[in-house]
Every structure is written in C-alpha cells, then in structure tokens.
N, C-alpha and C positions, 0 to 999 in steps of 0.2 A: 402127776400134775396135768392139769388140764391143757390143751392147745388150742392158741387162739389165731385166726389169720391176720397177721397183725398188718396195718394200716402203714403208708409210707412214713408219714409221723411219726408212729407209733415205732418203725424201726429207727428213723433216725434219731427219735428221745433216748432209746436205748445204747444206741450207740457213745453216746454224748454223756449217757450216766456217770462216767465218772469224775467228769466237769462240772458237775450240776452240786446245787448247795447242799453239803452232808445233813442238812435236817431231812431234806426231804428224800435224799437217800438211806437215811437208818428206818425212817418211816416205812418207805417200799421194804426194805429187807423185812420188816416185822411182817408186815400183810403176808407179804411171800412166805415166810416160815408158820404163820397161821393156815394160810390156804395148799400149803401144799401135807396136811396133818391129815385131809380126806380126800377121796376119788368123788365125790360130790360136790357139783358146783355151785358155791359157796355164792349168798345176796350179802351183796355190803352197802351200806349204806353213808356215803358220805358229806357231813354234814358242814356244811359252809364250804365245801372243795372247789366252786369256782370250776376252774380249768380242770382240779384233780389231778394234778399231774405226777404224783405219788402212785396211782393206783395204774399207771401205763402199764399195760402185759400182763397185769394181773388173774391168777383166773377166778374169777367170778362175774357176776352180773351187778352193776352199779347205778345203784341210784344218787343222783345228788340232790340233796337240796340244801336250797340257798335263799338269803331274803332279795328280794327285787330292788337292784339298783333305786334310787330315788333320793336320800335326803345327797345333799353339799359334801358331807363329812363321804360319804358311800362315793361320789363319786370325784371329790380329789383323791382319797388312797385307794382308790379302784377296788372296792368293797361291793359286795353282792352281787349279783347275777343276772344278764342282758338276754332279751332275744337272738342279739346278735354271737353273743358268747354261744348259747348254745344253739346258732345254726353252724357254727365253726365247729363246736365239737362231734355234732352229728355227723361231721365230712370226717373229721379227724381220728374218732377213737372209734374201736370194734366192743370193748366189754362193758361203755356205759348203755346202759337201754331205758331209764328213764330221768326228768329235769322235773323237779318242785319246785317252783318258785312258793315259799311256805316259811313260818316260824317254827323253830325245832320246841319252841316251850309250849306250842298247842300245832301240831304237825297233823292230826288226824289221822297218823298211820297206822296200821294193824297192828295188834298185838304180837309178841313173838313172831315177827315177819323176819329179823334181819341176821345173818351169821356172826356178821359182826359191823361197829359204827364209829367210823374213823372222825375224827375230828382237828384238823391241824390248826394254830393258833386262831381259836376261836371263842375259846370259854371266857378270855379276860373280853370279849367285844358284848358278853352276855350281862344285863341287868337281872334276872331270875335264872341265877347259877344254877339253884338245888333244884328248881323248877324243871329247866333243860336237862338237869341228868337223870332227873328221875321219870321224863319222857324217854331220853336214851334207853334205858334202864328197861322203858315198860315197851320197846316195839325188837330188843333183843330178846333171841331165844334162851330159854334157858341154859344155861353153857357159853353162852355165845359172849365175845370178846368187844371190850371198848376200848379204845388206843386212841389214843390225845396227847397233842401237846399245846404247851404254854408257854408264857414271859417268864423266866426264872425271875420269883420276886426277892427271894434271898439277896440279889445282887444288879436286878437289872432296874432300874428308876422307870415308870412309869410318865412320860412325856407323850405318849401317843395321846391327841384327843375323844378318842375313840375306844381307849382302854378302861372299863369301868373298873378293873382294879387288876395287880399281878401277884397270884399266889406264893408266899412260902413255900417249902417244902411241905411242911407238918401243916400247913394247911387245907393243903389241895390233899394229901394222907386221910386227915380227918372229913370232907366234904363228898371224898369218893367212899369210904369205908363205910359211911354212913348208910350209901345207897347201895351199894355192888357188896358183893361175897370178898374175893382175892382180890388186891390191889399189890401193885410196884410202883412206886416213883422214882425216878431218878434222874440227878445233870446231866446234861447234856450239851455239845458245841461249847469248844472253847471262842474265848471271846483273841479280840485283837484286831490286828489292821488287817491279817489275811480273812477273816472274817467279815469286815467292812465290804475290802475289797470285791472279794465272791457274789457280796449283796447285791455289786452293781447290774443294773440292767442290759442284756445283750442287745446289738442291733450290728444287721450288716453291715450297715453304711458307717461303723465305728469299730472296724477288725483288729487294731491295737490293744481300746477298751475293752472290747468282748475278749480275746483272748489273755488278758492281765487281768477279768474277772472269773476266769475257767483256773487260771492258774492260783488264783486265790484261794478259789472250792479246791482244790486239789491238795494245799497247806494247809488249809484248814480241817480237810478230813483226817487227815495224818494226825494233826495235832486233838483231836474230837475222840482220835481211836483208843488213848491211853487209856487201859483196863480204872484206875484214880480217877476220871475224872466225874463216873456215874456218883461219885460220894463227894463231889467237890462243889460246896454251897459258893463261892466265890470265882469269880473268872468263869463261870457257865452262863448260857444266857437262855437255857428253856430249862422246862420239866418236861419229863415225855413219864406217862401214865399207861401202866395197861391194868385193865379192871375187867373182871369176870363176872356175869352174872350168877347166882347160882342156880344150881340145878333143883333146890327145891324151894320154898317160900321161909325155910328158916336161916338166915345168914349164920346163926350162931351156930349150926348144927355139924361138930369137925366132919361128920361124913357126908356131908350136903353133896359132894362134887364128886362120889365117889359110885 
C-alpha cells in the first residue's frame, strides 16, 4: 500500500471514521480494497466528489471533477463545485492533484486515463444517464473499476428537486450491463431514525447535535452491517454498484477478463 504524508485534516477525518455516515465509509473501504490489489499508484477519477471525502488516505492520485456551482437548485443543496471549495482542499488534502470544473457527459478526458471512477449519489442528478456512463466507461482503462452509488428506487420516493429519476435494482443491473463487462449491485444502509439522525450536520458551536449525530452513524453502521441486507429491496436506501470495464472490446467474450 502506498504511503501518503497525510494532512492535519486528513489525520483527524481518519480519526473520526467511524463517526462518519456508513455510506461513505463502505465507499472508502471499497477504494482501499481496490487500491491496495497493486504496488502501482493508482489515477482515480472522482466524479461530482465535491469535498471527496471518501477518497481521504487513499493511495492514489485524484482528480475531481465537478459542474460549477451556478443554477438556484446547485446552490440551496450545496451542489457543484466553487473556487472557494477548491482553495480549501488544496490546504486540506495531499492525494487530490487535480479540479475540473467540466460535465462528465462531454469531459474531454483521455481515453483509458483513469484506474478507476468513483461516483457517489450522482447518477440520479444526470439527465443523459447512458451518455455519462459511457463517457465513464470510455476514459476507464481496460480492467479498470467503476463504483457508484445511488437512491435505492425500489423503496426510497424521489422528492428531491433535483433528482431526474431513482433507479430500481434491475434497472440500474440492466443500464450498467449494457455498457461495462462485470457488474454487482446491491442494498445498502438501513433506513430509520439512526439514519436520519447521522444525516445531521456537524458544527462546533452545537456539540450536543454533533455528538447525537456521530452517535447515530455509529447505530446505523451496525445496523447497515447485516450480511441480509445487500439482498434487501425494502428498508435500504441506496444501490452501491461496482462495474468493470473489460479487458477486451467484446463484453460477451467469458474470457475477456482473463
């Protein structure tokens, strides 16, 4: 595994992991079980990451890109990405080394550039779903991994305004199948009030709050851990996706990966 000099931030995110919301800690664990497969450091490309606060410690080299801050909707729910965002992360983090401000459905990026392209709830904010993934699709190496997640639509009602649609299971199966070699989907996060609770916002100047929303992510990961609940289309509330490029141009070919 590669070592990084990690950033005062960057120790105390660590520290604090396991206060932090289980989505974005099963996230991290994948990356890490992906990146630690080679002695090669690994380009990941993280698409709509914002902050990216999944990829802390990670070792590889990290690009994000993100659409630019601008419409009403972007900036009540604090969607897309600021100047100001990323002079913060430039102090903050040691393994990002570059910001796009860019659309991932016409990105411009090289072909087969990336190890692998993370994507956390951002495919339901996409109007050209098939579009976006088959840019994903074409700046991944061959081999190379995509890990997303989404709105479990089996069970979670779409109310965001901002949500052009929340996949099924057998949906988002069939829309990655399509494009990628190997796909997995599965539930994820149980739902409930420690769930809610978790969601809530940290701030010093409210250490009651902050600490009864640490202790929420805490219930809630326990309760996220049951081996059942990856197969449980009810009471989850994402899909988390990992999809594989293949290694040759024919998806159908069973030794393609081999």
């Amino acid at each position: 595994m590669r070592i990084f000099n990690l950033t005062g931030y960057e120790l105390l995110r660590r520290g604090v992991e396991p206060l932090l919301p289980p989505l974005y800690r099963m996230v991290r664990k994948k990356l890490l079980t992906e990146t630690r497969k080679s002695t090669s450091l690994f380009r990941i490309l993280d698409v709509g990451g914002r902050k990216s606060p999944y990829t802390v410690g990670v070792g590889g080299k990290i690009t994000v890109i993100d659409l630019p801050r601008q419409s009403e909707i972007q900036k009540a729910l604090n969607l897309g990405i600021t100047d100001s965002i990323v002079q913060q992360l430039q102090m903050r983090r040691s393994n990002i080394e570059n910001f796009i401000f860019g659309d991932m459905t016409n990105s411009g990026l090289p072909d087969n550039e990336y190890d692998i392209v993370v994507s956390v709830e951002v495919l339901e904010h996409v109007a050209q779903d098939e579009l976006f993934l088959r840019e994903v699709s074409r700046v991944l190496k061959p081999g190379g991994c995509f890990l997303m997640t989404t709105p479990n639509g089996d069970f979670v009602v779409n109310r965001n305004p901002d949500h052009k649609r929340h996949y099924k299971r057998t949906e988002l199966v069939g829309l990655l199948e399509d494009i990628f070699g190997t796909v997995e989907v599965d539930y994820a996060i149980a739902g409930g009030k420690y769930r809610k609770l978790g969601l809530r916002t940290w701030s010093a100047t409210r250490p009651v709050a902050t600490a009864l929303s640490a202790i929420g992510n805490v219930v809630n990961l326990i309760q996220s851990a049951r081996p059942s609940l990856s197969a449980s289309a009810s009471g989850t509330h994402h899909l988390v996706a990992v999809a594989r490029k293949p290694l040759c141009n024919d998806k159908g070919l069973s030794k393609c990966a081999e």
